[in-house]
C-alpha positions, 0 to 999 in steps of 0.5 A: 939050238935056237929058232927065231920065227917071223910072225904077224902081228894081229892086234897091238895090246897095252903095255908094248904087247902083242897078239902074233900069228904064226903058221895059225897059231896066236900068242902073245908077245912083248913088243918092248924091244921094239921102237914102232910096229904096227897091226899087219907088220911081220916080226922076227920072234924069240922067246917071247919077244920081237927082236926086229921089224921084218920086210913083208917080202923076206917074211913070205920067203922065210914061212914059204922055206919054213913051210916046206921044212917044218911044216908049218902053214901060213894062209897064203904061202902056197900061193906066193903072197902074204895078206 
């Protein structure tokens, strides 16, 4: 089974990489498959890639089901919004 997981990224890097949170945890992935992201855009990640651009709303429902499911936290989800 595979897991794509919507991640905000934190900090571009150079060479189309990416510092990424997820549920408080950051890692660094490559933004190659992508046109423009900026800091503060959630993405959906793969194996170490951005495969698309993630509208905010849709990230929040996304973490907020993980959340419940997997238990994973994201800074906000219990509240409803996302910073």
């Amino acid at each position: 089974m595979c897991l794509a997981l919507p991640a905000r990224i934190v900090t571009r890097l150079p060479e189309e990489r990416a510092l990424v949170e997820i549920g408080g945890v950051c890692k660094e992935i490559s933004l190659a498959l992508l046109d423009s992201v900026s800091e503060g855009d959630y993405v959906i990640v793969h194996v170490g890639f951005a495969l698309s651009r993630l509208d905010p709303e849709e990230a929040q429902k996304t973490l907020a089901l993980l959340s419940g499911s997997l238990g994973i936290e994201e800074e906000g989800v219990s509240g409803g919004t996302i910073p």
